[in-house]
N, C-alpha and C positions, 0 to 999 in steps of 0.2 A: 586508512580506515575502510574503507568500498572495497581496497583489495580484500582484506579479513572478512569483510561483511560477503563480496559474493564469491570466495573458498568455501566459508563456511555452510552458505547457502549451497552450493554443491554439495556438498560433505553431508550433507540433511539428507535432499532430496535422492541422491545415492543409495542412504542408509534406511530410507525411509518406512519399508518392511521392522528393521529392527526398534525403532521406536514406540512400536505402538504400546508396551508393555510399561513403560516410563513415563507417560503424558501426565499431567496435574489438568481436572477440569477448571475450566476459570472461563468466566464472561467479563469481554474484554469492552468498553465502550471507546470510540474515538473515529477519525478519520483516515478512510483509504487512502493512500498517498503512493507516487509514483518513489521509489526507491533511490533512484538514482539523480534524482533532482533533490530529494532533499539531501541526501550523503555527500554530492558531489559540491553543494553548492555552485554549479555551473549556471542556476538563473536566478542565483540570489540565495539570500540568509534562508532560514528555516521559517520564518511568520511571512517569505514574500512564496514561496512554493507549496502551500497548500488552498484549499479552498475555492471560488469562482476564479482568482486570478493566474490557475495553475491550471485548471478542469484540460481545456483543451490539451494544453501537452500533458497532462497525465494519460489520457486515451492513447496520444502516441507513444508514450514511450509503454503503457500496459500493451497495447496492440504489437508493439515490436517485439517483444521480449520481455520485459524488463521489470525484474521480481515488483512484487506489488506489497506494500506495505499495511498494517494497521498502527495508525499511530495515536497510542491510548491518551488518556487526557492526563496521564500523568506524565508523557512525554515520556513513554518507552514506547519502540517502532519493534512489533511483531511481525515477520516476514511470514505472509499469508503463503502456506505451503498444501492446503489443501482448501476445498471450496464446497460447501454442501452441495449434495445433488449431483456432484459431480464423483466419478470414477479414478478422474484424471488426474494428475498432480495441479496445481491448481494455474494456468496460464495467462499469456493476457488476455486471450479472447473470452475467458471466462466472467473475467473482473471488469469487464467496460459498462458494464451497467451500474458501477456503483463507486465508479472512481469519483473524489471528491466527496461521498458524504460521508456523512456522521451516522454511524452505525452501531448496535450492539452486537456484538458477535460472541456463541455460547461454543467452546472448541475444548481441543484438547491443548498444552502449552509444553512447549519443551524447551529446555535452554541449554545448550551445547558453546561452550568458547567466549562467552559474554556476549551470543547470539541469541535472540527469544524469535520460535514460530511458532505459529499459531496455524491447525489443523480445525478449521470452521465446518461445524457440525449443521447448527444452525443460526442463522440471523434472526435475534429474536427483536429488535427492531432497525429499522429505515426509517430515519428523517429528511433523508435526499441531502441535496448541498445546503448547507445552513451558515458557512462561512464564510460570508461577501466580503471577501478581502480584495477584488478588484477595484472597489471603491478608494481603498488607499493604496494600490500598488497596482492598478491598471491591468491588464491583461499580461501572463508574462506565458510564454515568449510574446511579443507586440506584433509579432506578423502572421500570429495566427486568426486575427479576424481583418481582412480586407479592407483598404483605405478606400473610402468611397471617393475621395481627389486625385484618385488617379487616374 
């Protein structure tokens, strides 16, 4: 599935010029999410990799690379490919100010291959992080906040 998901995600951002003629406007509400931690299930199910208990590595893995997602409350994950204000295709240093929250996002939408991105025009609101799921699933990964017994 992550293989299809980041082809296609090339396949986008490649073509990117030729879409803009095709986009559907739609505001999208849900949470930023690091892509590859929810696809891959490498730190757990889908309810343990979003929210306070994911925040931290979602920074690292948006700051490495690593597409960034919107994921609507209907539980469809739009690959955020463009970022208001920005020029740029949309990075991870652009998305580290809002990974983890819960957001409205007013964009363009395209769906290519049973892929959905999202081209973010405007964030028409910010609630910050509002999904305290470290409460029942602790911090994940666990070694990103420092054991003070050591």
């Amino acid at each position: 599935m992550f293989k299809r998901f980041a082809l296609g995600a090339g396949f986008a951002l490649a073509s990117l010029p030729a879409l803009a003629a095709e986009g559907e406007r739609v505001q999208v509400t849900g949470e930023m999410i690091d892509t590859w931690c929810y696809y891959s299930g490498v730190m757990g199910g889908p309810d343990a990799v979003v929210g306070s208990a994911h925040h931290t590595c979602a920074l690292w893995c948006s700051a490495g690379g690593i597409p960034v997602g919107l994921l609507a409350d209907d539980g469809t994950v739009y690959m955020v490919i463009k970022w208001q204000g920005s020029a740029d295709v949309a990075g991870g240093g652009t998305l580290l100010s809002v990974a983890s929250h819960r957001l409205t996002a007013d964009g363009l939408h395209y769906e290519r291959d049973g892929i959905h991105y999202l081209l973010v025009e405007n964030v028409v609101a910010d609630e910050g992080i509002v999904n305290r799921s470290h409460e029942d699933y602790g911090v994940i990964p666990p070694f990103s906040f420092p054991n003070p017994k050591q």
